[in-house]
PAKE-636714 format. One record per residue (C-alpha): residue in three letters; x, y, z; residue number from 1. Coordinates in Angstrom, 3 decimals, always signed. Example, Ala and Ser with C-alpha at 12.3 -4.5 7.8 and 13.67 -1.06 7.14 Angstrom:
site res = ala; east = +12.300; north = -4.500; up = +7.800; n = 1
site res = ser; east = +13.670; north = -1.060; up = +7.140; n = 2
This chain:
site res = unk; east = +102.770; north = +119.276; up = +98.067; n = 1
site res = unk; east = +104.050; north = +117.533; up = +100.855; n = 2
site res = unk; east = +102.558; north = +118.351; up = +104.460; n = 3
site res = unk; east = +104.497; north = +118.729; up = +107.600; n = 4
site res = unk; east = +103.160; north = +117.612; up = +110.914; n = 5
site res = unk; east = +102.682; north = +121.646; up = +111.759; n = 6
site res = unk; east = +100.088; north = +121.119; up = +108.629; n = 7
site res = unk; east = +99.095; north = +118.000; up = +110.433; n = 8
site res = unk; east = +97.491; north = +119.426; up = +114.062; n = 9
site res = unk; east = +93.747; north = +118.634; up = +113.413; n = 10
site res = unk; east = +92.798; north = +114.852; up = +113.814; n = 11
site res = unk; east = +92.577; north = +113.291; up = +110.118; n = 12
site res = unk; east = +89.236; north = +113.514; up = +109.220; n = 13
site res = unk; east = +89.726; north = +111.563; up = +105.711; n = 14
site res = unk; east = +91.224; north = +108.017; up = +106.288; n = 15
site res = unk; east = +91.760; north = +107.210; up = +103.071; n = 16
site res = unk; east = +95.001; north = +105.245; up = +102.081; n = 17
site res = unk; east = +96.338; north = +108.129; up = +100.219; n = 18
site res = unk; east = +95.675; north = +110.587; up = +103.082; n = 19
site res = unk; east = +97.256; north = +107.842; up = +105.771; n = 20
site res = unk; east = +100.014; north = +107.446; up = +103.712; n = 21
site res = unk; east = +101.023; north = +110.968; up = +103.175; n = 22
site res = unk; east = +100.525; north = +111.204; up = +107.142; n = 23
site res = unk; east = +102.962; north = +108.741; up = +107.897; n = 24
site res = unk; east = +105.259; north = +109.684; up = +105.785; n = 25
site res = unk; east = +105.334; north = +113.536; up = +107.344; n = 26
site res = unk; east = +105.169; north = +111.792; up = +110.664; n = 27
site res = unk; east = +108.436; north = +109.919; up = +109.532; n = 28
site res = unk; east = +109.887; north = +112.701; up = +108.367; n = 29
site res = unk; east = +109.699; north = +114.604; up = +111.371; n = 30
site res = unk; east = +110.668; north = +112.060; up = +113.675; n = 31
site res = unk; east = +114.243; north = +111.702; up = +111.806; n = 32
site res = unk; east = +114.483; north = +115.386; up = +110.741; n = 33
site res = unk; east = +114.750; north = +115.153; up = +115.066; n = 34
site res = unk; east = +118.065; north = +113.251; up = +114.522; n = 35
site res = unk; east = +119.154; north = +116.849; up = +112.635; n = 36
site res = unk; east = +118.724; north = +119.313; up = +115.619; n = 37
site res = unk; east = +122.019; north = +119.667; up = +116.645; n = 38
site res = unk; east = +124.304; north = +121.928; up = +115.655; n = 39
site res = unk; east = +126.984; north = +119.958; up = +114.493; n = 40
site res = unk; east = +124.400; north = +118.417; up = +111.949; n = 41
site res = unk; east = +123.929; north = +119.919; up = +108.321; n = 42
site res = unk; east = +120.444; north = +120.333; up = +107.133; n = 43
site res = unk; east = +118.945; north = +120.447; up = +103.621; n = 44
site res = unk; east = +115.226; north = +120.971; up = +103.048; n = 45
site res = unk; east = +113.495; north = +122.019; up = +99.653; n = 46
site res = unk; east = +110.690; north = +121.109; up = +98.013; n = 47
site res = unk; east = +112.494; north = +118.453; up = +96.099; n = 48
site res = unk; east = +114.858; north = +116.829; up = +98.646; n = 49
site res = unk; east = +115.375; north = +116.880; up = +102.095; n = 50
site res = unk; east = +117.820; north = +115.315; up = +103.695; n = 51
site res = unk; east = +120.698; north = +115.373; up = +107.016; n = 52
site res = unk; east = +124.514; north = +114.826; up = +107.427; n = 53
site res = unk; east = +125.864; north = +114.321; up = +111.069; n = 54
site res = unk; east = +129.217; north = +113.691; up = +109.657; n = 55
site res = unk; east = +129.275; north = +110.465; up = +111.970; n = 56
site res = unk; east = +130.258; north = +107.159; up = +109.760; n = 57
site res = unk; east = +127.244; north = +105.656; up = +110.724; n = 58
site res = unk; east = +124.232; north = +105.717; up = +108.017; n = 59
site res = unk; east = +121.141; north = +106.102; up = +110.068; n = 60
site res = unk; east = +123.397; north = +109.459; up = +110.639; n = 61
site res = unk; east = +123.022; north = +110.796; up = +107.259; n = 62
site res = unk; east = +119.980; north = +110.319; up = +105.506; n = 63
site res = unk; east = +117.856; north = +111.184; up = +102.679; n = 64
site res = unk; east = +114.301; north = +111.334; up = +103.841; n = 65
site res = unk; east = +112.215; north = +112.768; up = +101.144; n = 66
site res = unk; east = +113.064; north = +113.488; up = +96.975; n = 67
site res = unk; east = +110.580; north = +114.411; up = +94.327; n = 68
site res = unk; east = +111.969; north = +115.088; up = +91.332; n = 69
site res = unk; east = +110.683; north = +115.397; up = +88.359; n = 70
site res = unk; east = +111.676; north = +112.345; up = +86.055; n = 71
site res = unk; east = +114.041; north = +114.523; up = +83.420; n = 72
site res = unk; east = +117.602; north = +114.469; up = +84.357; n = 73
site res = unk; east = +116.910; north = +111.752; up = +87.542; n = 74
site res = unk; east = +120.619; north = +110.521; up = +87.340; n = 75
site res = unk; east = +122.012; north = +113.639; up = +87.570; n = 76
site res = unk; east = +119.729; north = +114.817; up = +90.469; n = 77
site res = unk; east = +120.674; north = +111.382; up = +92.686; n = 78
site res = unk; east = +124.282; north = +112.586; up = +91.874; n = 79
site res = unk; east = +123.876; north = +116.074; up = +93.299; n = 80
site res = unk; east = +121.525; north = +114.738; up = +95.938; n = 81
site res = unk; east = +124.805; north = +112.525; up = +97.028; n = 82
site res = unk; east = +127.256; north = +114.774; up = +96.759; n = 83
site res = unk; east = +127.483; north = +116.455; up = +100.280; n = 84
site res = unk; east = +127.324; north = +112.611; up = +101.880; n = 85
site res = unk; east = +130.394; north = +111.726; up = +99.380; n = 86
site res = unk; east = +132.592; north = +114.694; up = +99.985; n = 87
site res = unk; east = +132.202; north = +113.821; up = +103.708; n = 88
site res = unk; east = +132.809; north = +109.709; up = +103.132; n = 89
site res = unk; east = +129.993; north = +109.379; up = +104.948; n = 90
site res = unk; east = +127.938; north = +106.105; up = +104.639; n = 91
site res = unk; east = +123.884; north = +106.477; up = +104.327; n = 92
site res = unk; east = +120.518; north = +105.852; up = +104.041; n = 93
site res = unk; east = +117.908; north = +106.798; up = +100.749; n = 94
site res = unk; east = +114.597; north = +106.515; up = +101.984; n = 95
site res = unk; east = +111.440; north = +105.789; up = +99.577; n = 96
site res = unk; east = +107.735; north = +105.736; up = +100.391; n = 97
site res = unk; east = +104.496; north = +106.202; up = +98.493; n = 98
site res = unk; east = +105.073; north = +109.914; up = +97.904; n = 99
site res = unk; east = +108.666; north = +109.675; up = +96.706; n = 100
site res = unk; east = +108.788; north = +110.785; up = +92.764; n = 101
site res = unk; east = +109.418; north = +109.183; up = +90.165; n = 102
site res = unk; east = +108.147; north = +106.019; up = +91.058; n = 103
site res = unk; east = +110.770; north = +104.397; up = +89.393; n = 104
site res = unk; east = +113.263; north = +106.236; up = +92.043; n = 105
site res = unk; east = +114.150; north = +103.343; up = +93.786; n = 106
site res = unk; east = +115.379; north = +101.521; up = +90.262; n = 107
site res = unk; east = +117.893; north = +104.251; up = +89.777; n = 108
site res = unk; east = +118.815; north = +103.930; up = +93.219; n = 109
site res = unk; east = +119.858; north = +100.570; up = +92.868; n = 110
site res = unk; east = +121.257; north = +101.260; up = +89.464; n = 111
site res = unk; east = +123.189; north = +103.791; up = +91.394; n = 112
site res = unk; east = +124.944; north = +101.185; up = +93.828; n = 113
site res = unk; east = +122.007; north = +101.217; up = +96.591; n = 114
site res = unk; east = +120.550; north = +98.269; up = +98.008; n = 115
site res = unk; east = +116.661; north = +97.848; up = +98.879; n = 116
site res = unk; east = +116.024; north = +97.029; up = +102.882; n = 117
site res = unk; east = +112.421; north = +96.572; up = +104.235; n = 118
């Protein structure tokens, strides 16, 4: 389960690269779930997906910031998970880290007309 930086308060005690990873991705998370608190912006956020649509045609505007899905059906989750940012015409951004599932995400992704940007 993924941990928000409420979860996060205490100083990490275990600095192991799983635990800093899963960190950094919350703290990533929560610093562009900040882009999202206005109340023009449309928010999404369930344990498989969360994402944010400003609406403005700018793609660090509208972004998917966290999926784990299980692996049946993946093509047909991206779809849905797109949907919203396609019946606006907005451009955006897919992110991927360590935690994101499958691990093959980012394959279907670019299968699915993304590119991959460090």
């Amino acid at each position: 389960m993924e941990k928000t930086i409420e979860d996060m308060e205490e100083v990490l005690a275990d600095l192991s690269a799983p635990v800093l990873a899963e960190a950094i991705e919350a703290n990533h998370s929560e610093y562009l779930m900040d882009l999202g608190r206005s109340p023009q912006v449309t928010i999404h956020k369930d344990p498989e997906l969360t994402w944010f649509l400003i609406g403005v045609p700018f793609p660090g505007f509208n972004r998917i910031i966290h999926a784990r899905f299980e692996a049946n059906d993946l093509d047909a989750k991206i779809e849905s998970a797109l949907a919203p940012f396609k019946s606006r015409g907005v451009p955006m951004l897919w992110h991927i880290g360590p935690g994101t599932q499958p691990s093959n995400l980012g394959e279907r992704l670019v299968a699915h007309g993304f590119t991959h940007t460090a």
